[in-house]
C-alpha positions in Angstrom: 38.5 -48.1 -22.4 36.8 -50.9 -20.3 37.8 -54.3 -19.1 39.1 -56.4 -16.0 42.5 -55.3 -17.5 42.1 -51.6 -17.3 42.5 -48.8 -14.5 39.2 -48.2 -14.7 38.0 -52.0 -13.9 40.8 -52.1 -11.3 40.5 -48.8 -9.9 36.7 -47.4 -9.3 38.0 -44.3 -8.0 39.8 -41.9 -10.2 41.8 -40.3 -7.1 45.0 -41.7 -6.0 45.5 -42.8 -2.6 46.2 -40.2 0.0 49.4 -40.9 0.4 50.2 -40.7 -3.7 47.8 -37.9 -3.6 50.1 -36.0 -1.2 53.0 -36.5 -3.3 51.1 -35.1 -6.5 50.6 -32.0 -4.8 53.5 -31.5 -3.9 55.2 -32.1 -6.7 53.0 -29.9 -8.8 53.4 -27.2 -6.2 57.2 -27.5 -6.2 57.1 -27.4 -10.2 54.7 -24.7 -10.6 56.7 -22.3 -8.4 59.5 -22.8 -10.7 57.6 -21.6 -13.4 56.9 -24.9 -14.6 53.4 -24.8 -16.8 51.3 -28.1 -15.5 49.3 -29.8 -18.5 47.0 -32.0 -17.2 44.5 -34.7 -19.1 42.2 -36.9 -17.3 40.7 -39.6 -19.8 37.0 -40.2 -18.9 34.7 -39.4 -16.3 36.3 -38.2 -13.2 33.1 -37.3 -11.8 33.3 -34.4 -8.6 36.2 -35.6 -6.4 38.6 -37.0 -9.0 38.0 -33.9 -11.3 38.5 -31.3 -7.8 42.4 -33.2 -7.4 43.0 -32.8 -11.1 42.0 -29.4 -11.1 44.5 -28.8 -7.7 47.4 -29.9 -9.6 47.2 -28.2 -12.8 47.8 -24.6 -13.8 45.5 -21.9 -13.7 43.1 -21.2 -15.6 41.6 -24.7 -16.0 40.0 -23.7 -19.1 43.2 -23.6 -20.6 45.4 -26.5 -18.8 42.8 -29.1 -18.1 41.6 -31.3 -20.8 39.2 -34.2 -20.2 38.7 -36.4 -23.3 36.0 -38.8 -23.4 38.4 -42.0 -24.9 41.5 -42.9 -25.3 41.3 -42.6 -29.1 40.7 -39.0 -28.5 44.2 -38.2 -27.1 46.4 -38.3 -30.2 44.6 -34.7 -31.7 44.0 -33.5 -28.1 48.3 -33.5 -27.6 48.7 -32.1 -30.7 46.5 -29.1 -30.1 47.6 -28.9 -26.5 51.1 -28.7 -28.3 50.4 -25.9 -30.3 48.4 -23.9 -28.5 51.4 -23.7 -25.4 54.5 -24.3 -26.9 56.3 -21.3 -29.1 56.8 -22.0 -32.7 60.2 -23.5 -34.1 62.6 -20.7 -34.8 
């Protein structure tokens, strides 16, 4: 997505300010050591630095818990297979 009415327009830089970046990390840190399995997707290009703080919030492997669709339109298949591939099947 592109436009003056999207994150993207508004916000050149994919990495939340320091002070919301703080809170991200520790919130994913918090969550993780509870066991909590941390899913992230990052729509578009992140380039180096946005794609590093994504990475740092997400669990490990990457490979398997970091997805980074091209478009929006992408993200309605992308859940679905993120949905099957982590969650246990209906009993």
């Amino acid at each position: 997505m592109s436009g003056d009415k999207t994150c993207r327009s508004i916000i050149p830089n994919p990495i939340p300010d320091l002070t919301q970046a703080s809170k991200a990390t520790q919130f994913a840190t918090a969550m993780m050591g509870e066991g909590v399995t941390m899913v992230t997707i990052a729509v578009g290009d992140f380039a180096g630095a946005g794609t590093k703080f994504i990475h740092s919030i997400s669990s490990k492997p990457a490979e398997k818990y970091v997805f980074n669709p091209s478009s929006w339109q992408d993200l309605p298949a992308l859940i679905q297979n993120i949905l099957d591939s982590i969650c246990p099947p209906s009993l």
